[in-house]
C-alpha positions in Angstrom: -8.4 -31.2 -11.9 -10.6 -32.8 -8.8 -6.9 -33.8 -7.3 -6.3 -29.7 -6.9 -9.8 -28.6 -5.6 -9.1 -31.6 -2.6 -5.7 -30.0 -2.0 -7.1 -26.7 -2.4 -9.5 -27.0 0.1 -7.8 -29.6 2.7 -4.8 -26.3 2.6 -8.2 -23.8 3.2 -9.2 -26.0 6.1 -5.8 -26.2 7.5 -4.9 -22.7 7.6 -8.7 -21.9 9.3 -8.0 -24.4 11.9 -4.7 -22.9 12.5 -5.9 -19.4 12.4 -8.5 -20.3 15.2 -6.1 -21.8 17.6 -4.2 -19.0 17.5 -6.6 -16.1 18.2 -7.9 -18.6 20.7 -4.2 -18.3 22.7 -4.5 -14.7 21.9 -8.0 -14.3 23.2 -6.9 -16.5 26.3 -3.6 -14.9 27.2 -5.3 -11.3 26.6 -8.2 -12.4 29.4 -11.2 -11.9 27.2 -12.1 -15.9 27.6 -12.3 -17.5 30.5 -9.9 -21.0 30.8 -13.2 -23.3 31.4 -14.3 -22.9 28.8 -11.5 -23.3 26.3 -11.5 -26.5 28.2 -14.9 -27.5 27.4 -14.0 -26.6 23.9 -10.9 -29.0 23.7 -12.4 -31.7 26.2 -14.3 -33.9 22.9 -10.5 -33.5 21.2 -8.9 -35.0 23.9 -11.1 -37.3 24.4 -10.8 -38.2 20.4 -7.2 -38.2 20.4 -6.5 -40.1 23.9 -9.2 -43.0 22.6 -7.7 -43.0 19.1 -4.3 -43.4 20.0 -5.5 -46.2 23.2 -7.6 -48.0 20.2 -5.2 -47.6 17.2 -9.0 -47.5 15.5 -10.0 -43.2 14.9 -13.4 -44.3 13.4 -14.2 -46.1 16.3 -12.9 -43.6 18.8 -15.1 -41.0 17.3 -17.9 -42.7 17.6 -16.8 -43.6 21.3 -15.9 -39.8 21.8 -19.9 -38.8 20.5 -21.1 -41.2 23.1 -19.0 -40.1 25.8 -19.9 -36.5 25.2 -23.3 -37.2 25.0 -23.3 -39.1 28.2 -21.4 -35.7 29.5 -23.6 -33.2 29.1 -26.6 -35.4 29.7 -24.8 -35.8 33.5 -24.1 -31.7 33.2 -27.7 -30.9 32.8 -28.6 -33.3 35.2 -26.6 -31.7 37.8 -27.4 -28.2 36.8 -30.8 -29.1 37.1 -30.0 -30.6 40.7 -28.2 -27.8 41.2 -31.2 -25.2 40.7 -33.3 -27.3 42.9 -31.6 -27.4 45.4 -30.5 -23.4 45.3 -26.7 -23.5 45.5 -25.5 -20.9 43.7 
């Protein structure tokens, strides 16, 4: 019986994620969100998937990918902060 609620829900999860990419393209290809930030969306999957397949180890490229991302938007605020300071628009 557990065996069918994993399956169950492992389809469930499936079938969201699917449904979500594809009223992403939808949304994207319609105009209503802007390509930058569909990238900042996928940016932590790519990073994922290009450390994963460059270590052959996912558990440690996750936790790489967390760091990175951190590190990421730490520098982003940093510079948006500059940014502000300074006055560029």
């Amino acid at each position: 019986m557990p065996t069918i609620g994993i399956w169950i829900v492992l389809v469930l999860v499936g079938i969201s994620l699917l449904s979500m990419l594809l009223f992403g393209v939808r949304s994207v290809a319609q105009g209503k969100v802007k390509p930058m930030s569909m990238a900042a969306v996928a940016l932590p999957m790519i990073v994922l998937v290009v450390l994963g397949l460059v270590l052959g180890d996912w558990p440690t490229a996750a936790i790489y990918t967390v760091l990175i991302m951190i590190v990421v938007a730490a520098l982003s605020m940093l510079l948006t902060s500059m940014r502000g300071i300074v006055g560029l628009k």
